[in-house]
N, C-alpha and C positions, 0 to 999 in steps of 0.2 A: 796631633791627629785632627786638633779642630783648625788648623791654618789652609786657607785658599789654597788651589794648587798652583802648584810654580810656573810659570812660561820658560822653557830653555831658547836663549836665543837661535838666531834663526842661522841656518845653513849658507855661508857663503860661500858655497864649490857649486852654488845653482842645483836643479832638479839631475837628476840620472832620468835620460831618457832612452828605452833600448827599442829597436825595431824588432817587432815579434817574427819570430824564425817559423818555419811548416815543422811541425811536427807531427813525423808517422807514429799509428799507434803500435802496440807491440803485436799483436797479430795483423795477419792480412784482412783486408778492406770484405764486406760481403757486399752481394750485388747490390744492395739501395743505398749504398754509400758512397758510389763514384760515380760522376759524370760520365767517365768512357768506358767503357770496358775493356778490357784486353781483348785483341783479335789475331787471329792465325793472319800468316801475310798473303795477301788477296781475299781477305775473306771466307766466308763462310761454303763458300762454292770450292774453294781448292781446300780448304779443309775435309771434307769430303771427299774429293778424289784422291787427297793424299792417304784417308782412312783404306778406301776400297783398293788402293795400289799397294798397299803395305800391310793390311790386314791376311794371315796366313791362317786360313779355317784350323784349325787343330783337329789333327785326325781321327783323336777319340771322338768330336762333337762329332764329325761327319758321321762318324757309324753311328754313331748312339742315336742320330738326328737332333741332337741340340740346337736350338735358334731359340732368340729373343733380344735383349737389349741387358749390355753391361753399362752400369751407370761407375763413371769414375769423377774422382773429385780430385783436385791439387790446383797446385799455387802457380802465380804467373808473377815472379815476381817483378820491380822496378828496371830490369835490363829485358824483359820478354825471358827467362829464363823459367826452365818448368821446372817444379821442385814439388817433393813429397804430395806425389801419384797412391793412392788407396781407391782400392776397390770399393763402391759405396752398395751395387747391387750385382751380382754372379748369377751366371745361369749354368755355372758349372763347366764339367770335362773342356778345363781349359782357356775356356773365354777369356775371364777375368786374367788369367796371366798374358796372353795374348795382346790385351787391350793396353793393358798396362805394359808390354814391350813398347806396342806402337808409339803410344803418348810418350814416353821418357825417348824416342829416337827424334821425335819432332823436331824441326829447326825453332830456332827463339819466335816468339812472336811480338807483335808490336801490344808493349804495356800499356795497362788500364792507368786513367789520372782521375786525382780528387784534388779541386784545390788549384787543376793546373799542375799540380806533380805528377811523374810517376809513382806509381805506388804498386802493395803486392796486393791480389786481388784473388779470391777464391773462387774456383769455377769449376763448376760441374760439367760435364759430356759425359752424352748415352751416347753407345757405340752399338748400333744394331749388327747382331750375328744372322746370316739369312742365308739358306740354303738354296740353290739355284737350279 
């Protein structure tokens, strides 16, 4: 117990050197985490038309007069791929399932990066319901 501590000689197979790999974390990215964000293809402008062209008022709302804004949230992940669609805020007779048809018909979109990767990235859309 009372002896100097020993020196093992030294490693002749040289240092192990690795190049550090990107690793994603296990859930999807939140918005102050990534450089790009995911974007619908063309933009924010055909995103929108794509809404107002595909959005089918649900008939209950029309009678009842329902309008306001369904807030939905889901994933975009690394291929532009929409995945697990939840209603975040409903205004009822319909919307909310409505909204969440539209969003899962979507075509892919062009994925968010961090890092220079793609990655999956969680994003919110309000889909305004508006009576005309």
């Amino acid at each position: 117990p009372d002896a100097p501590p020993s020196i093992s000689p030294a490693n002749t197979a040289g240092p192990v050197i690795e190049t550090p790999k990107f690793q994603e974390p296990e859930g999807p990215y939140e918005l102050g985490d990534v450089q790009k964000m995911p974007s619908f293809p063309g933009g924010e402008v055909e995103l929108l038309k794509y809404l107002s062209r595909n959005i089918r008022y649900p008939d209950i709302a029309r009678e009842t007069n329902t309008q306001g804004v369904v807030a939905l949230q889901f994933v975009v992940d690394e291929k532009g791929n929409i995945r697990d669609v939840v209603v975040v805020k409903d205004i009822g007779s319909g919307c909310g399932k409505e909204a969440v048809r539209v969003v899962n018909s979507m075509p892919d979109w062009i994925p968010g990066e961090a890092n220079g990767h793609p990655v999956k990235v969680r994003f919110t859309l309000p889909v305004r319901f508006r009576l005309q």
